[in-house]
PDB file of N, CA, C and O in Angstrom, chain B, residues numbered from 101:
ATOM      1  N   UNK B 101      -7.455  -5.662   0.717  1.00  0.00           N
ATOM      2  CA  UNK B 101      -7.315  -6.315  -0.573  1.00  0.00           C
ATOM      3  C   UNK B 101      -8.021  -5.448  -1.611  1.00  0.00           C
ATOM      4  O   UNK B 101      -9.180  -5.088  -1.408  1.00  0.00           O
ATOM      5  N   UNK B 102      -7.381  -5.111  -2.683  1.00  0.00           N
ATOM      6  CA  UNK B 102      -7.861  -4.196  -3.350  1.00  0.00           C
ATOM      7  C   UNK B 102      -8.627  -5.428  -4.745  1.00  0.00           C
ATOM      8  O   UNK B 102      -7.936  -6.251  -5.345  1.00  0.00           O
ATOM      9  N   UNK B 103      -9.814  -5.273  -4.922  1.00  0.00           N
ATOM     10  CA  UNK B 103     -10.672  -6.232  -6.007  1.00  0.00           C
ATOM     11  C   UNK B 103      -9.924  -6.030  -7.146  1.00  0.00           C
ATOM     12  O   UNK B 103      -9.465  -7.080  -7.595  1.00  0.00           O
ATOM     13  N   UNK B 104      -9.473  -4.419  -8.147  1.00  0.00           N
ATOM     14  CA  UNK B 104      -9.004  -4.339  -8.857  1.00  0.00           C
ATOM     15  C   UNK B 104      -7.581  -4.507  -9.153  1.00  0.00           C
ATOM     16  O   UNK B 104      -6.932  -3.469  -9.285  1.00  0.00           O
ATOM     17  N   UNK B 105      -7.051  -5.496  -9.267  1.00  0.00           N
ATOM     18  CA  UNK B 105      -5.881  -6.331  -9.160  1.00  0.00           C
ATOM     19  C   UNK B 105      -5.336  -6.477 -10.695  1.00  0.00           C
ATOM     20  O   UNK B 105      -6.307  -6.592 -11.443  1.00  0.00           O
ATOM     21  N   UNK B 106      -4.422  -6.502 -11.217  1.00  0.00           N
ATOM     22  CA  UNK B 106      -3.476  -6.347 -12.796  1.00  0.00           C
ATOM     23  C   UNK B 106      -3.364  -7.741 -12.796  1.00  0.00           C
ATOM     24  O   UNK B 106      -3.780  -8.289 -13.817  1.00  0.00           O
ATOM     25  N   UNK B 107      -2.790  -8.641 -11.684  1.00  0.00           N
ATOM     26  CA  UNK B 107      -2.699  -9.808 -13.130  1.00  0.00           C
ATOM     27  C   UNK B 107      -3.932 -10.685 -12.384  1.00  0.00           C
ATOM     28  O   UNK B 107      -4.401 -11.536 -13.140  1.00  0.00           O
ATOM     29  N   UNK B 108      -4.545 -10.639 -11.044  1.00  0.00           N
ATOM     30  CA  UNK B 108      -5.617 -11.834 -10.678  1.00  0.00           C
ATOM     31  C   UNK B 108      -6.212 -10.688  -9.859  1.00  0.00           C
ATOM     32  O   UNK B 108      -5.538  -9.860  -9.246  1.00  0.00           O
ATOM     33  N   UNK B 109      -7.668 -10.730  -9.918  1.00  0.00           N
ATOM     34  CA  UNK B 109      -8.595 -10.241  -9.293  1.00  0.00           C
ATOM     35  C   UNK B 109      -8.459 -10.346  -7.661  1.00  0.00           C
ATOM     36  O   UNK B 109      -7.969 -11.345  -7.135  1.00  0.00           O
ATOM     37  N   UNK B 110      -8.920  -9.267  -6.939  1.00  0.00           N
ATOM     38  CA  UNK B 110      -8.782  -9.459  -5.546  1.00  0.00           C
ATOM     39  C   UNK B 110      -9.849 -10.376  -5.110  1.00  0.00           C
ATOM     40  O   UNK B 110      -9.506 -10.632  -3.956  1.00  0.00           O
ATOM     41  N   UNK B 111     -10.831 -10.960  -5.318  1.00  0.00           N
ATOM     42  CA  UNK B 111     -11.480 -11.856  -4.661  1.00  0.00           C
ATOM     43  C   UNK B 111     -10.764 -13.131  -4.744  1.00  0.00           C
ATOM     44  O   UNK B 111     -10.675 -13.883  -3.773  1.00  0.00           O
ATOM     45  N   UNK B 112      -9.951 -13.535  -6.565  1.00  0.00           N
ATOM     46  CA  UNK B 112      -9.833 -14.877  -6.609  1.00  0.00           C
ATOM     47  C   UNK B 112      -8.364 -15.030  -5.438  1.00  0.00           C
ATOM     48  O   UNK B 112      -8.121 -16.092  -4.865  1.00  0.00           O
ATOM     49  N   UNK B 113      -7.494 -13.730  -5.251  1.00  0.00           N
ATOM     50  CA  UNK B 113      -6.471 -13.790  -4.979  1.00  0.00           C
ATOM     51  C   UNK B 113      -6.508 -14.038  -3.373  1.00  0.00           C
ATOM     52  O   UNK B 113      -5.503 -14.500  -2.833  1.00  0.00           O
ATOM     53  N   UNK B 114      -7.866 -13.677  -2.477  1.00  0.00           N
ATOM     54  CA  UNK B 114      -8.640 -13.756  -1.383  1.00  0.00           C
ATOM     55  C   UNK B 114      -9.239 -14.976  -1.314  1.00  0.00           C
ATOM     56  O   UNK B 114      -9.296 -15.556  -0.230  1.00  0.00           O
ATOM     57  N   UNK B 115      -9.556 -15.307  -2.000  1.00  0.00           N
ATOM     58  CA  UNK B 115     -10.081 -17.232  -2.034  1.00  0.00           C
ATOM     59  C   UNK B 115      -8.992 -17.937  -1.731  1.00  0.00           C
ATOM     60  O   UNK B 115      -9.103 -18.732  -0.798  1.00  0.00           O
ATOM     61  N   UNK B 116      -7.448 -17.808  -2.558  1.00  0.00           N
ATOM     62  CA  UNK B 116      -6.513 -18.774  -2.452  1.00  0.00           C
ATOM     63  C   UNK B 116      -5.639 -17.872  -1.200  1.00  0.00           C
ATOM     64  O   UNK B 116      -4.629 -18.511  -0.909  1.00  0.00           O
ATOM     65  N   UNK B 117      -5.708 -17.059  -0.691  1.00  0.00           N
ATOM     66  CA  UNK B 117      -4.983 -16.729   0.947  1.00  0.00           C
ATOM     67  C   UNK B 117      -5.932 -17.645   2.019  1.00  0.00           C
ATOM     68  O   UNK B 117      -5.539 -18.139   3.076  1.00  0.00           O
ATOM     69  N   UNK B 118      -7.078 -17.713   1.532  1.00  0.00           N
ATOM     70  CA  UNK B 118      -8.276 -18.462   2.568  1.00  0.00           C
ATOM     71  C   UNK B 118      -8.070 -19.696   2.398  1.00  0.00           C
ATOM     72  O   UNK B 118      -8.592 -20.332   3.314  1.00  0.00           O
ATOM     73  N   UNK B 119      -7.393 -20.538   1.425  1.00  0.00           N
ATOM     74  CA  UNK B 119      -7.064 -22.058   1.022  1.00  0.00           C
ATOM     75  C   UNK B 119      -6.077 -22.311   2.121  1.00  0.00           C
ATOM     76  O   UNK B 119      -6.162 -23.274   2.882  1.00  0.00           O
ATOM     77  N   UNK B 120      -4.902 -21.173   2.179  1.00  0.00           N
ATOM     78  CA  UNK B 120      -3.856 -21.431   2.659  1.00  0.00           C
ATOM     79  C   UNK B 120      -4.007 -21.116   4.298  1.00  0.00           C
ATOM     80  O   UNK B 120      -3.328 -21.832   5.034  1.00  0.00           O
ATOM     81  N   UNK B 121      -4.717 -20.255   4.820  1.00  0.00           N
ATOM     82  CA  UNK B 121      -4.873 -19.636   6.022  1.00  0.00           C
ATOM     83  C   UNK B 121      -6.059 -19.093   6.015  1.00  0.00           C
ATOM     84  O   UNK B 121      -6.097 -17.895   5.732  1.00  0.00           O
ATOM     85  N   UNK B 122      -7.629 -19.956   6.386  1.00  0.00           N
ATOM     86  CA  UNK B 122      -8.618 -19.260   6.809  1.00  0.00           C
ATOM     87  C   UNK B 122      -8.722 -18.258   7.768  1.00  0.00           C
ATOM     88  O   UNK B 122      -9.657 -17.483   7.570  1.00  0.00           O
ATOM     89  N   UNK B 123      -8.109 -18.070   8.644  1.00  0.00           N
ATOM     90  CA  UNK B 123      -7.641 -17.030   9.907  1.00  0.00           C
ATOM     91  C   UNK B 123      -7.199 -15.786   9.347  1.00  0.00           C
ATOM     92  O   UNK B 123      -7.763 -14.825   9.871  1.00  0.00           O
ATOM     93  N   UNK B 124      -6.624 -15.581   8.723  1.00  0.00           N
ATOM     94  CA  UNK B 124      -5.852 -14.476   7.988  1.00  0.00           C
ATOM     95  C   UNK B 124      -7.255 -13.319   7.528  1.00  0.00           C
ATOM     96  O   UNK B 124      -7.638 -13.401   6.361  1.00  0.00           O
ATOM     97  N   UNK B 125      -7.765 -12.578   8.200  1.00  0.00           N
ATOM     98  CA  UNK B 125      -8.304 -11.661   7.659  1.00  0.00           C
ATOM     99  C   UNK B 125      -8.418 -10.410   6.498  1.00  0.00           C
ATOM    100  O   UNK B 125      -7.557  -9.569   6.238  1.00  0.00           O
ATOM    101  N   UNK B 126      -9.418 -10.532   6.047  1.00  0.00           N
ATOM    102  CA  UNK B 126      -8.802  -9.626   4.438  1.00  0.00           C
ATOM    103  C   UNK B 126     -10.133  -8.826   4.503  1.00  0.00           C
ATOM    104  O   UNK B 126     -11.278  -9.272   4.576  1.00  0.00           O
ATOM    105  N   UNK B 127      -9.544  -7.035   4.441  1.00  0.00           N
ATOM    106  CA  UNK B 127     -10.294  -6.353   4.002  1.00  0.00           C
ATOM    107  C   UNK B 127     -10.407  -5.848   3.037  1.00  0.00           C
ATOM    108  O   UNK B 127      -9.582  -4.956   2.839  1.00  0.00           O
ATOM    109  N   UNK B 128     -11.585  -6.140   1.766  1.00  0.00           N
ATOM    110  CA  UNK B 128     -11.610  -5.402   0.756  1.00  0.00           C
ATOM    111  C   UNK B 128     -11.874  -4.407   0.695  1.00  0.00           C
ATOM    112  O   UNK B 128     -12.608  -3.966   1.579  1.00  0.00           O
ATOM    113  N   UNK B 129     -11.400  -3.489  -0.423  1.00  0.00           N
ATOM    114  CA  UNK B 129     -11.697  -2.338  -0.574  1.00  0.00           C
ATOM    115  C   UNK B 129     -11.612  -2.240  -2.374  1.00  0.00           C
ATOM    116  O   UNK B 129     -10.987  -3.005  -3.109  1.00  0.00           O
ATOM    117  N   UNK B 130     -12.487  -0.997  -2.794  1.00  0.00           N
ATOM    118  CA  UNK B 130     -12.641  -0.967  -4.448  1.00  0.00           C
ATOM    119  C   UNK B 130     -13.316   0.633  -4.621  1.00  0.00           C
ATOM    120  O   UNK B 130     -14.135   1.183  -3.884  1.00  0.00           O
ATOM    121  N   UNK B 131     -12.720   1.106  -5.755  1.00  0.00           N
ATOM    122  CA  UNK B 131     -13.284   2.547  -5.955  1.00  0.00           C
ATOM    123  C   UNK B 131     -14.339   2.433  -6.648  1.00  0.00           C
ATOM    124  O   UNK B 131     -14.894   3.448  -7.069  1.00  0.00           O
ATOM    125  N   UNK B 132     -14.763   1.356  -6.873  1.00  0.00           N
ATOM    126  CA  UNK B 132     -15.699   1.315  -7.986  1.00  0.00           C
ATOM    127  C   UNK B 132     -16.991   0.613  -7.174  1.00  0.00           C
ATOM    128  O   UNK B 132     -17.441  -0.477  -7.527  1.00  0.00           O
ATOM    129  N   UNK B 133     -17.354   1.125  -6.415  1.00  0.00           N
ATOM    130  CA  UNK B 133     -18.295   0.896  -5.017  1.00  0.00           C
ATOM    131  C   UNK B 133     -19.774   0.700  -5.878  1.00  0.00           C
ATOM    132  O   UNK B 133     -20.427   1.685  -6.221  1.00  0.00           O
ATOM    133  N   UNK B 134     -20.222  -0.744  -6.187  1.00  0.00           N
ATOM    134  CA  UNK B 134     -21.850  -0.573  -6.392  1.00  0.00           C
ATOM    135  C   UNK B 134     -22.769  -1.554  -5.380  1.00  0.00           C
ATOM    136  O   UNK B 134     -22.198  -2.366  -4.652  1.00  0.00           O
ATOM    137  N   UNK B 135     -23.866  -1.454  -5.385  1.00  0.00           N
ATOM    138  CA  UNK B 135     -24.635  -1.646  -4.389  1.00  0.00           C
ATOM    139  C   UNK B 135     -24.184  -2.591  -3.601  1.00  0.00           C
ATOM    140  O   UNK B 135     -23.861  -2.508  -2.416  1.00  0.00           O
ATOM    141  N   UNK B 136     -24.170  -3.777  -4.530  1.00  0.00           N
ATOM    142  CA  UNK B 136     -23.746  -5.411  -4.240  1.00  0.00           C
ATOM    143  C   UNK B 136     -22.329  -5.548  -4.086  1.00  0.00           C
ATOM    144  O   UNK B 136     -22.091  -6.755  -4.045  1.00  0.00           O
ATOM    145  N   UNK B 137     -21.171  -4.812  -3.971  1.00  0.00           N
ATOM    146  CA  UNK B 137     -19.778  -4.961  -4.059  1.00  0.00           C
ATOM    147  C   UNK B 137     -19.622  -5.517  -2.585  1.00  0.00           C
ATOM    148  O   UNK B 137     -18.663  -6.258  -2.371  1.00  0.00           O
ATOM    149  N   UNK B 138     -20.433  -5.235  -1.621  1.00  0.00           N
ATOM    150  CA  UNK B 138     -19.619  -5.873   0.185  1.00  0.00           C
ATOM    151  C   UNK B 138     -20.368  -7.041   0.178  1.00  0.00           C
ATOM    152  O   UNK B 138     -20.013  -7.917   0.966  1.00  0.00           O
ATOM    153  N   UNK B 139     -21.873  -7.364  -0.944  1.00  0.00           N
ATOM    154  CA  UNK B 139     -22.239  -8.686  -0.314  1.00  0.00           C
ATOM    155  C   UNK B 139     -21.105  -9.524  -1.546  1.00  0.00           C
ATOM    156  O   UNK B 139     -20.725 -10.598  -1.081  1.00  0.00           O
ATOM    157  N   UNK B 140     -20.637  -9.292  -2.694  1.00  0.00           N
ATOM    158  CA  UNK B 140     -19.941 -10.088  -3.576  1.00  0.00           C
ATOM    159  C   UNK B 140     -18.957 -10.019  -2.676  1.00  0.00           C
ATOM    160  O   UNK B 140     -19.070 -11.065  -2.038  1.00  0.00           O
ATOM    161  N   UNK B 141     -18.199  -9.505  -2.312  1.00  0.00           N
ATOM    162  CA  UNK B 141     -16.546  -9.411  -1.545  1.00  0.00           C
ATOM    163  C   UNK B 141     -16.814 -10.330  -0.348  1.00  0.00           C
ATOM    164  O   UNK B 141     -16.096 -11.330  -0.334  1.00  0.00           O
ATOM    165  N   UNK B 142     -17.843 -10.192   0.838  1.00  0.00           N
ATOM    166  CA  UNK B 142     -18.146 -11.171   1.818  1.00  0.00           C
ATOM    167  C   UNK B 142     -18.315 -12.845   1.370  1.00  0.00           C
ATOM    168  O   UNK B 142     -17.777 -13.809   1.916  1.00  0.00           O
ATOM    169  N   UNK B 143     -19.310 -12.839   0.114  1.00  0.00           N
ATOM    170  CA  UNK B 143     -19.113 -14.374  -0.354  1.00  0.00           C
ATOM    171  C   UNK B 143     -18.291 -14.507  -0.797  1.00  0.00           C
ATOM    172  O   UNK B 143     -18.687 -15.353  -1.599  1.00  0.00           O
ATOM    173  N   UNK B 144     -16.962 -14.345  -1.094  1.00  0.00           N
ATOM    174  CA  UNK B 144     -15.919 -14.447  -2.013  1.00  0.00           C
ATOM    175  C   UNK B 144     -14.652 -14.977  -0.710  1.00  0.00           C
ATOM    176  O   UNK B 144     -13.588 -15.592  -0.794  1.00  0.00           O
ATOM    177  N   UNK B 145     -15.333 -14.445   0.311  1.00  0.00           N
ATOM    178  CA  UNK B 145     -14.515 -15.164   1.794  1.00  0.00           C
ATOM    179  C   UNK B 145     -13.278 -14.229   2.407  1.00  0.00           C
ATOM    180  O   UNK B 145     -12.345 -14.522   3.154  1.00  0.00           O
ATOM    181  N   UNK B 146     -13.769 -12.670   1.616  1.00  0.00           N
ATOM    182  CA  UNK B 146     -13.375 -10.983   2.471  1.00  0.00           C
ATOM    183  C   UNK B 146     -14.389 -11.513   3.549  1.00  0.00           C
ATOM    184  O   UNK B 146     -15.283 -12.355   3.633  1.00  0.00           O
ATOM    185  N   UNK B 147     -13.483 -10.131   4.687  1.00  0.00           N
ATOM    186  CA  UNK B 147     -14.057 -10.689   6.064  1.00  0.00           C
ATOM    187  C   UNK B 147     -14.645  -8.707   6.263  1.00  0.00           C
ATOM    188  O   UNK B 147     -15.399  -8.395   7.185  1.00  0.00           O
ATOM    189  N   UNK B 148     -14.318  -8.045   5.624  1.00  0.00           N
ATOM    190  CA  UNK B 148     -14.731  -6.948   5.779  1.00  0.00           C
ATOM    191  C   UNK B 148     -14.675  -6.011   4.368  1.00  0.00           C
ATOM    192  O   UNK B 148     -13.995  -6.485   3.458  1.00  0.00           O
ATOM    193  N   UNK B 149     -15.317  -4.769   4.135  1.00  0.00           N
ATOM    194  CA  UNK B 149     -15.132  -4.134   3.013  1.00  0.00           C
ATOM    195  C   UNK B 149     -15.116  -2.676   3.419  1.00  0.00           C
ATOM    196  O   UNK B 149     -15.698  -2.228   4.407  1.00  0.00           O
ATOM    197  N   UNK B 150     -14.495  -2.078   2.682  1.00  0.00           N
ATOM    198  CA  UNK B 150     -14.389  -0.535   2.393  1.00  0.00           C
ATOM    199  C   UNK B 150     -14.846  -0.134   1.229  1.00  0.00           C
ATOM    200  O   UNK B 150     -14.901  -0.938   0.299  1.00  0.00           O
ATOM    201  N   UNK B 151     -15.297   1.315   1.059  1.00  0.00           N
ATOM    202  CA  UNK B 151     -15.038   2.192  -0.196  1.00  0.00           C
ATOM    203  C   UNK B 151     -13.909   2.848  -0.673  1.00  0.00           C
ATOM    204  O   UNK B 151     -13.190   3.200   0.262  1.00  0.00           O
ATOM    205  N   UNK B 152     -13.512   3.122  -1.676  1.00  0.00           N
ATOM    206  CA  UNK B 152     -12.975   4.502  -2.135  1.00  0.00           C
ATOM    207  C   UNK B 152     -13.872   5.511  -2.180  1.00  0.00           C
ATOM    208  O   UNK B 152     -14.957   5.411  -2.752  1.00  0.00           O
ATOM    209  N   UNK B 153     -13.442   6.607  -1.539  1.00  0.00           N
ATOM    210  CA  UNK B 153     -12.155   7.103  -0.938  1.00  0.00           C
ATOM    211  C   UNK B 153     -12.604   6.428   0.432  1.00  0.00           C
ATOM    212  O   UNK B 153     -13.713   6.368   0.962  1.00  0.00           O
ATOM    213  N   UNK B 154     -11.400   5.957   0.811  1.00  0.00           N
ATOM    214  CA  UNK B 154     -10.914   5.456   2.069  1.00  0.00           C
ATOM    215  C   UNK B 154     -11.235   6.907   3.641  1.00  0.00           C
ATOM    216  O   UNK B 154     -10.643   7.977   3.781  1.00  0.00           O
ATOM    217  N   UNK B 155     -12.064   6.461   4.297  1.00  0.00           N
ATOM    218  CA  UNK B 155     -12.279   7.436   5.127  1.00  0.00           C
ATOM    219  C   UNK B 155     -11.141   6.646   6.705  1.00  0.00           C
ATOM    220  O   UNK B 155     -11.370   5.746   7.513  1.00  0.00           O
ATOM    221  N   UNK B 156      -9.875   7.640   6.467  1.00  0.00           N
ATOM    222  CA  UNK B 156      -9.052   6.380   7.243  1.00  0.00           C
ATOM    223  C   UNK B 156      -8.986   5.963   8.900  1.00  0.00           C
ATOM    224  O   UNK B 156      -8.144   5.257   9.455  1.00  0.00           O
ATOM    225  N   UNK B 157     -10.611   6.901   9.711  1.00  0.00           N
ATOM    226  CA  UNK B 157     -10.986   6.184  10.932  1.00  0.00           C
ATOM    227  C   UNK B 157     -11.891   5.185  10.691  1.00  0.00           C
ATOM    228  O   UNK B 157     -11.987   4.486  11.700  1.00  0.00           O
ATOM    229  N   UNK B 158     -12.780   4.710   9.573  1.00  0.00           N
ATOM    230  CA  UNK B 158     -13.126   3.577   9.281  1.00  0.00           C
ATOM    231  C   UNK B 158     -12.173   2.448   9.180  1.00  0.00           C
ATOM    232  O   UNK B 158     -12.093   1.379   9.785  1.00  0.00           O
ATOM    233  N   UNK B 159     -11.486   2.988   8.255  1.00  0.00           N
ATOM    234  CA  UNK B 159     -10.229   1.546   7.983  1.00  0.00           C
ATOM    235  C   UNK B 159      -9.600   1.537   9.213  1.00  0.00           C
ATOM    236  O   UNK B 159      -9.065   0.435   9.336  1.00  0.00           O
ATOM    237  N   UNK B 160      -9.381   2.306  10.290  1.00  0.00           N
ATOM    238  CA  UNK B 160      -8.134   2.092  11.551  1.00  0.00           C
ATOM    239  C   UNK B 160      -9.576   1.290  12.642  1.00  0.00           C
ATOM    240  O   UNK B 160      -9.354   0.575  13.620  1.00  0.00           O
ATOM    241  N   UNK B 161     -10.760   1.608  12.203  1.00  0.00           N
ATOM    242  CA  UNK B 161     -11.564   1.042  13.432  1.00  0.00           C
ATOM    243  C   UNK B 161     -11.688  -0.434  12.965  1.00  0.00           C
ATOM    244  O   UNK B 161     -11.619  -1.360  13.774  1.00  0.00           O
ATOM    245  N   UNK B 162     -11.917  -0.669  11.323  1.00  0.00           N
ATOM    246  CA  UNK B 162     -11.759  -2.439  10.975  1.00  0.00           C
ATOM    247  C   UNK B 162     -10.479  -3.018  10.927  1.00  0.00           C
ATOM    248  O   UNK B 162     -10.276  -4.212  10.704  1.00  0.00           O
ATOM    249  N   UNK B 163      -9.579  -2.131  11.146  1.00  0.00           N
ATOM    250  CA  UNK B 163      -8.077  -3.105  11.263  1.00  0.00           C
ATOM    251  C   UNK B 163      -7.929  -3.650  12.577  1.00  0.00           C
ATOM    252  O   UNK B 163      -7.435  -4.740  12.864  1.00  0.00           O
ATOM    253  N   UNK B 164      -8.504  -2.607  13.510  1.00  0.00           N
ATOM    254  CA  UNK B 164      -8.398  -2.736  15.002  1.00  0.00           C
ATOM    255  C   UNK B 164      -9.099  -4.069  15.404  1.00  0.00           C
ATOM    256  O   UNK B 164      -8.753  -5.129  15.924  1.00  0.00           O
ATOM    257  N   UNK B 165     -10.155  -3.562  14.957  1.00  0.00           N
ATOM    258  CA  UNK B 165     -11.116  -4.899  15.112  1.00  0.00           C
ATOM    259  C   UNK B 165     -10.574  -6.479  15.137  1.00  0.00           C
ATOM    260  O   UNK B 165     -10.618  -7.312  16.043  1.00  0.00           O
ATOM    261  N   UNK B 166     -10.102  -6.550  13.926  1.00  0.00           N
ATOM    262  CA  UNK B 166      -9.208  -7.550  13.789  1.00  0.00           C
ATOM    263  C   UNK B 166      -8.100  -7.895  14.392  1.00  0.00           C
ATOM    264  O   UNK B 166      -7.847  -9.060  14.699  1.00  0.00           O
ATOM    265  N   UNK B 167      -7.394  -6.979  14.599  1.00  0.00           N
ATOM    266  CA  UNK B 167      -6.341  -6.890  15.435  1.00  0.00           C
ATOM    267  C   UNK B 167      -6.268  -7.776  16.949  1.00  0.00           C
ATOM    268  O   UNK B 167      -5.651  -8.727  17.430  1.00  0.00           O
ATOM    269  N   UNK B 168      -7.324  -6.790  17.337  1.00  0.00           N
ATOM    270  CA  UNK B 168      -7.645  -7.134  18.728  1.00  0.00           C
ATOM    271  C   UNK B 168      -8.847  -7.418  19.114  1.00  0.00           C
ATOM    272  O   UNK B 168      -9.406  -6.672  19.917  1.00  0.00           O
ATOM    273  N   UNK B 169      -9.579  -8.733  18.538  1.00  0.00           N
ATOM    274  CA  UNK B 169     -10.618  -8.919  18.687  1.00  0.00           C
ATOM    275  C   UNK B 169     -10.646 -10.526  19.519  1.00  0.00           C
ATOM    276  O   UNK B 169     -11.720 -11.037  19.838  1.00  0.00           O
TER     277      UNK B 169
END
């Protein structure tokens, strides 16, 4: 889930997938990485976070995770 979103923010848009399907896992990710961005994205009811730039054996080891956990 990308936070920077054009018409609704990725957290609020991550709150209402979690209304509809708490199960549904969502990883955020944002280029605009500051200290507090994975604890705001975790309370917001993201189940995981990334940076930009995307290092893409991180993202394949938290998709997995999910995947097959």
């Amino acid at each position: 889930m990308d936070i920077q979103l054009p018409q609704m923010d990725g957290l609020e848009t991550t709150q209402k997938i979690k209304a509809i399907n708490p199960d549904i896992p969502v990883i955020a990710q944002t280029a605009y990485a500051l200290y507090n961005d994975c604890d705001i994205c975790l309370k917001n009811g993201c189940d995981d976070y990334v940076a930009k730039p995307l290092k893409k054996n991180v993202l394949f080891e938290k998709i997995n995770h999910y995947i097959y956990k």
